[in-house]
C-alpha positions as CSV (number, residue, x, y, z in Angstrom):
1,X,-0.5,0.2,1.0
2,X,0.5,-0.9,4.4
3,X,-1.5,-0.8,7.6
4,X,0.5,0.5,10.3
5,X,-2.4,-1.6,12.6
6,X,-2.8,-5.1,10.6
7,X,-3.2,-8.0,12.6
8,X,-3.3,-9.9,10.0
9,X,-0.1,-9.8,8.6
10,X,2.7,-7.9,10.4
11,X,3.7,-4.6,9.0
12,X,7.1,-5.8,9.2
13,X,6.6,-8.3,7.1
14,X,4.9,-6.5,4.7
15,X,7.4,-4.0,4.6
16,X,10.1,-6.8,3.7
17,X,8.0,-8.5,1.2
18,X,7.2,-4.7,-0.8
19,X,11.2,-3.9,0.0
20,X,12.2,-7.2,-1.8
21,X,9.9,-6.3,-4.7
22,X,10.8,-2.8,-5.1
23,X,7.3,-1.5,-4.5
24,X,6.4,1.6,-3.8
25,X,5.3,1.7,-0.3
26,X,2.5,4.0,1.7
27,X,1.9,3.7,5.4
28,X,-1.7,4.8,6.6
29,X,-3.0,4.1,9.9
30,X,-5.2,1.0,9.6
31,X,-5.9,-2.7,10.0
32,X,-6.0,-5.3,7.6
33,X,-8.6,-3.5,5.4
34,X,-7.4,-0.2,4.7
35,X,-8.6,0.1,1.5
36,X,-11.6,0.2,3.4
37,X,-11.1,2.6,6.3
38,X,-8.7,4.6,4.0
39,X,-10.3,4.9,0.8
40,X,-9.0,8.5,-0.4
41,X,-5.4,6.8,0.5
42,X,-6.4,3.9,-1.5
43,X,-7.7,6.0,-4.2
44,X,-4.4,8.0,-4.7
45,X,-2.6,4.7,-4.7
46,X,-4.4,3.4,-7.3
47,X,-4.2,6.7,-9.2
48,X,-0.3,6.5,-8.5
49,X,0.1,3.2,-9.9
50,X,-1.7,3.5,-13.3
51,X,0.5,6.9,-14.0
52,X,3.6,5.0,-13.3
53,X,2.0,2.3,-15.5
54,X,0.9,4.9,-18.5
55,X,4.5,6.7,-19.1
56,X,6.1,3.1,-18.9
57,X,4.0,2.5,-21.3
């Protein structure tokens, strides 16, 4: 999950480092802590993730 608003770490750099790793990658509107301000994004990224992890499976 990327925050479009992190101060923290630029998007931009984020976006490189989830690009070089092939990761699945979901913009929302936020700083640092999105998880926090976004938590129904977070939630479905989560849920995402462990479906993609159960039919690898």
């Amino acid at each position: 999950m990327l925050g479009t608003e992190d101060k923290a770490i630029p998007p931009e750099l984020q976006r490189f480092m989830a690009e070089r790793a092939n990761a699945t990658i979901v913009e929302v509107a936020a700083s640092h802590v999105s998880f926090v301000s976004q938590p129904e994004a977070a939630t479905q990224l989560i849920l995402l993730a462990a479906e993609a992890t159960a039919d690898a499976g």
